[in-house]
N, C-alpha and C positions, 0 to 999 in steps of 0.2 A: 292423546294421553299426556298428563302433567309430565312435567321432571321428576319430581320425587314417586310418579308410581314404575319410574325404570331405574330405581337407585338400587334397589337390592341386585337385579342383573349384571347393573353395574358395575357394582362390588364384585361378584363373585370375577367376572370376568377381566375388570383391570388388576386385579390382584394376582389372579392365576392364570389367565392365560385360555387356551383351549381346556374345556374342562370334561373327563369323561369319566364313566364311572370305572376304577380299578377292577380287573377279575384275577384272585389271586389264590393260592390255597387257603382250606379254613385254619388261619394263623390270626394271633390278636394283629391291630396294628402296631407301627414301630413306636415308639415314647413321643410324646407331642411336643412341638419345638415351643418357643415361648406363646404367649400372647403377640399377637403382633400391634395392637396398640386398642384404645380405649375412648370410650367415646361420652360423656354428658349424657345421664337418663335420672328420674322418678328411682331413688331409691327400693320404690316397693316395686319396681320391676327388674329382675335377671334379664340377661339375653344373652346366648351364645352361638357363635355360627364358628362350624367345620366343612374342611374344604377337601378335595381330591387332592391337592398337591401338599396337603401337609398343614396349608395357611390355619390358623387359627383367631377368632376376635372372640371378648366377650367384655362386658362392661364390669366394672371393676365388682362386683357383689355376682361373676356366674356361680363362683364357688360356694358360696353360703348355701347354708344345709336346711332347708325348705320342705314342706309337705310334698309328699310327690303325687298325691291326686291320683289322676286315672296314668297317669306317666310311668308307674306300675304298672298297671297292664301291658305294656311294652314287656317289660323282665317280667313279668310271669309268661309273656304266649312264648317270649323267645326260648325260655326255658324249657316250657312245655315241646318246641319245634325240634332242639337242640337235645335234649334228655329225656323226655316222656317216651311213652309207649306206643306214640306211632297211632294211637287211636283215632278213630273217627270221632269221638268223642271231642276230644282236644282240639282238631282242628275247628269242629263244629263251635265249639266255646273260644275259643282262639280267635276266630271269624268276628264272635261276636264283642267280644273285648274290643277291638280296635275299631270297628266298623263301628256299633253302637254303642260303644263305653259302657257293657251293659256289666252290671254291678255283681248281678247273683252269675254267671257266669263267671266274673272272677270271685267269687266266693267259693264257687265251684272247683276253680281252678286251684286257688290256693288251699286250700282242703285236702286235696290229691296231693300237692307236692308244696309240701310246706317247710321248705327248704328254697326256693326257691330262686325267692329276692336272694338271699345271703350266697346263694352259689353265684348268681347272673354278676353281682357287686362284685365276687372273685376273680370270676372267668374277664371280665371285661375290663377290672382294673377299677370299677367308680369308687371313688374315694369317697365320696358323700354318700352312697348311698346305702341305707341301713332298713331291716323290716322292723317292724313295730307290733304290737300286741295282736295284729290284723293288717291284712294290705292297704285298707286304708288308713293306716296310722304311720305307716314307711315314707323315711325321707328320701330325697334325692336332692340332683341341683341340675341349671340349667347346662351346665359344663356336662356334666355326668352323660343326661339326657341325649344331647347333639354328639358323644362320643359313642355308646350305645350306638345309634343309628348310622353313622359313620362308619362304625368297624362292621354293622350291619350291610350297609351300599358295598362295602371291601369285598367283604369275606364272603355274601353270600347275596349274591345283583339278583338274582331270583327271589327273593325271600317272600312268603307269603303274606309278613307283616307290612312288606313295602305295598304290594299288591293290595293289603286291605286299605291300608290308608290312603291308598290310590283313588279306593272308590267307596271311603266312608260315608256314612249316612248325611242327609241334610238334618235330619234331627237324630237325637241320640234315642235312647232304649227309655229313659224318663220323658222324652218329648224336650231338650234344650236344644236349643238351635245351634247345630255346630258347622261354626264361619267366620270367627275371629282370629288376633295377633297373628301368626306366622302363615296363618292361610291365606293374609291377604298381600302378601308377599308377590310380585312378578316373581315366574319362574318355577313358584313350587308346583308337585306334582303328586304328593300324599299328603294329609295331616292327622295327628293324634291331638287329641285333645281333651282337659280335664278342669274339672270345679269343684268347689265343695259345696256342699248342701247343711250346712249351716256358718254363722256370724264367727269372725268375720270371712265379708266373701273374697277369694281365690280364686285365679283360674289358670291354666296350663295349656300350650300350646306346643310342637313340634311340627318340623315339616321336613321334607327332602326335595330335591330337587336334582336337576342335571351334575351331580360334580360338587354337590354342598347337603351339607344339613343345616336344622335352627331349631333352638330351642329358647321358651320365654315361660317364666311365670311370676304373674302379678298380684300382689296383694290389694286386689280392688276389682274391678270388669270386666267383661270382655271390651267395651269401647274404648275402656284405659290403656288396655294393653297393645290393641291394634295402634292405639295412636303412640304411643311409648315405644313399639317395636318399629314404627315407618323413621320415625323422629330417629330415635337413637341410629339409625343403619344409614340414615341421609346423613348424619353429622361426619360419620365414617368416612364414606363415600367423600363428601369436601375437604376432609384431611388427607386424603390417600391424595386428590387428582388438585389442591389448592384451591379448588374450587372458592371464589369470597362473594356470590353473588347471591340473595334470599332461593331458597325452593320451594316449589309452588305447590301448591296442596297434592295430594292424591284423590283420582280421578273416583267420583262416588261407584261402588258398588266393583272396584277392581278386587280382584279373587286370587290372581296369580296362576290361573288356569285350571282351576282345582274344580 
């Protein structure tokens, strides 16, 4: 395996240390310490990663207020897990939301509880994130996204949305291949992921892993983004440890375990 397909491991681990998931009451987390530094990317890509001990990175643009794709579907199932009625329903739709990014299930969903987005934005604190005439018209950001799942790993290490994303589809509910940006990550161990279906294209990526999360979205590919997300998290990585020596590609078809 290259160097650069064990940079993200890296990171998490020189940064933090032994990393495990927190089991805590359901309480938000505590206020996030700063940035802890930043790194060179593509504009038209966000990236943000959160950690178990508090660590926090994201490139200077995580916070800017972006479509949020199918990364809604995250706050609608949590919503639905957290506040709904407990149905079989919900879970049944819930399932399919993250697992297949499937569309009329969150149509479904937001339908039932169309409050949603704007309670999960409350209850969690995301500052960018706002619903729109429709869930697919709500923004978010990649900061938002990776804290969401974060106080998620915290607050509730069971959660069924970590579970789905654990063993999401090879292709979605429209037939897209879903296997890009933060999926190809060493380390990760669920992903969510989102596009848009029409000009121009977008696409959205989240992952978790042992003791971190990661969020990414680019205004361009999937291949742009994978390579935007390896890129920006290797640069990281040689500012944390001085690293001054070139990194070598990532090794074709590495997945992160996913």
């Amino acid at each position: 395996m290259g160097y650069r397909a064990l940079v993200f491991a890296a990171l998490v681990t020189f940064v933090c240390g032994v990393l495990a998931p927190a089991v805590g009451a359901a309480a938000p987390l505590p206020p996030p310490p700063p940035t802890v530094t930043s790194a060179p990317a593509p504009a038209r890509t966000a990236i943000s990663v959160r950690t178990a001990t508090g660590l926090h990175w994201g490139t200077p643009n995580e916070h800017e207020v972006r479509s949020a794709l199918s990364m809604a579907k995250l706050y609608l199932t949590g919503y639905a897990l957290r506040h709904g009625d407990g149905s079989a329903e919900d879970l049944a739709y819930g399932e399919r939301m993250i697992r297949y990014s499937d569309d009329a299930a969150a149509d479904w969903m937001a339908a039932k509880y169309p409050d949603a987005l704007s309670a999960i934005a409350a209850e969690y604190g995301l500052q960018e994130s706002r619903p729109g005439p429709n869930w697919g018209a709500s923004t978010t950001s990649t900061a938002d996204v990776a804290d969401f799942l974060a106080a998620e790993q915290h607050t509730y290490p069971g959660s069924p949305i970590l579970r789905w994303m654990a063993d999401a589809a090879p292709r979605a509910a429209d037939g897209t291949e879903q296997n890009w940006g933060t999926a190809a990550l060493p380390g990760v161990q669920g992903t969510k992921w989102g596009w848009s279906d029409v000009a121009p294209q977008e696409v959205a990526s989240a992952s978790f892993g042992t003791g971190f999360t990661v969020a990414a979205h680019t205004r361009g590919s999937p291949e742009e983004q994978t390579a935007d997300v390896v890129g920006a998290l290797s640069t990281v990585l040689a500012k944390l440890v001085g690293a001054g020596s070139p990194v070598g590609d990532v090794s074709a078809g590495t997945t992160g375990g996913r």
